[in-house]
N, C-alpha and C positions, 0 to 999 in steps of 0.2 A: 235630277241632273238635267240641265238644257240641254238642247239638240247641240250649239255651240261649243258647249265644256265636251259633250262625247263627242263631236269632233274633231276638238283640240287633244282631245284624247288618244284618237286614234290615230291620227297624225304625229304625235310628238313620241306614242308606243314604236309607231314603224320608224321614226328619226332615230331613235335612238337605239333600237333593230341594227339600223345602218351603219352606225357610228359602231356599234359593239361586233358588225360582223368584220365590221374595218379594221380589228385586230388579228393577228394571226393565230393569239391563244384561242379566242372564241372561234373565229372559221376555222380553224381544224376540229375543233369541239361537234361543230354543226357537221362540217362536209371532209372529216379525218382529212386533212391536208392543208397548208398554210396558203394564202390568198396571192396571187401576182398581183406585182405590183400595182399594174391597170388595174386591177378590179379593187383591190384596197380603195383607191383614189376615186373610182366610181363611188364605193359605197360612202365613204365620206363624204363626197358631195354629196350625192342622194342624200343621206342621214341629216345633212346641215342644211338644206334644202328643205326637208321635210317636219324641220322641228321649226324652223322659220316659218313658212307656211302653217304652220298649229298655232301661229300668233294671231292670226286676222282673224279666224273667227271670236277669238276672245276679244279683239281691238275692236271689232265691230258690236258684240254683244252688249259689251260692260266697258268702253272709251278704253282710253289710254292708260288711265294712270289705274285701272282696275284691272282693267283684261291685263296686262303684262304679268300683274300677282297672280291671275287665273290663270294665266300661260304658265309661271313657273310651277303652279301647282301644278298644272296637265303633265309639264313635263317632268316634276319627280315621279308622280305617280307613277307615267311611262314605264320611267326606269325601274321603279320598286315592280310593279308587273312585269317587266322582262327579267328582271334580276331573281323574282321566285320563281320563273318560266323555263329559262334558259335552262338548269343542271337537269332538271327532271323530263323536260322533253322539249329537248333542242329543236330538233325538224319542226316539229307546231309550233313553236315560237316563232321561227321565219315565215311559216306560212300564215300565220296569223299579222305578221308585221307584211308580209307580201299584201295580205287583203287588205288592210287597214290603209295600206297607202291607195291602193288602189279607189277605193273608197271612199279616202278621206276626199283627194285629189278628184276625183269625180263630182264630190258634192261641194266642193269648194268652188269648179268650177264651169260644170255644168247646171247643176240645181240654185235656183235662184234662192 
């Protein structure tokens, strides 16, 4: 795995963190209480945000008409990783999507 696909990776795991905490069934899951409004709408942006940004590093890796099929694969896999993460231990699935963005978003745009 290139450094690029693990951090399309990592970024498109926490996008999609985002998007899934943006539901009420899942953040009650995670934090037993349903989401206010504001913060739903936070996480969805952040989530939509964050899986967009998981597409540069593949656009710059492998061009355009590659990197976007590298993108989609980054972001199913995402989702198949949180989707076997999520029932079995919620809290480490957000703090894992916590780091990952943190991280991704650091090296996307502090590391050359």
């Amino acid at each position: 795995m290139s450094a690029a696909s693990a951090l399309a990776l990592l970024l498109a795991y926490a996008g999609m963190a985002g998007l899934c905490l943006a539901m009420d069934r899942h953040h009650a899951q995670v934090w037993g209480r349903d989401a206010l409004p504001a913060t739903r709408r936070m996480l969805q942006i952040l989530g939509a945000v964050l899986l967009a940004l998981a597409l540069w590093p593949c656009v710059q890796a492998w061009g355009a008409t590659v990197g976007v099929v590298v993108w989609l694969g980054c972001v199913s896999a995402g989702a198949l990783l949180l989707v076997g993460l999520l029932p079995y231990a919620p809290r480490l699935a957000v703090l894992l999507a916590a780091l990952g963005a943190v991280l991704g978003v650091v090296a996307v745009f502090v590391v050359p």
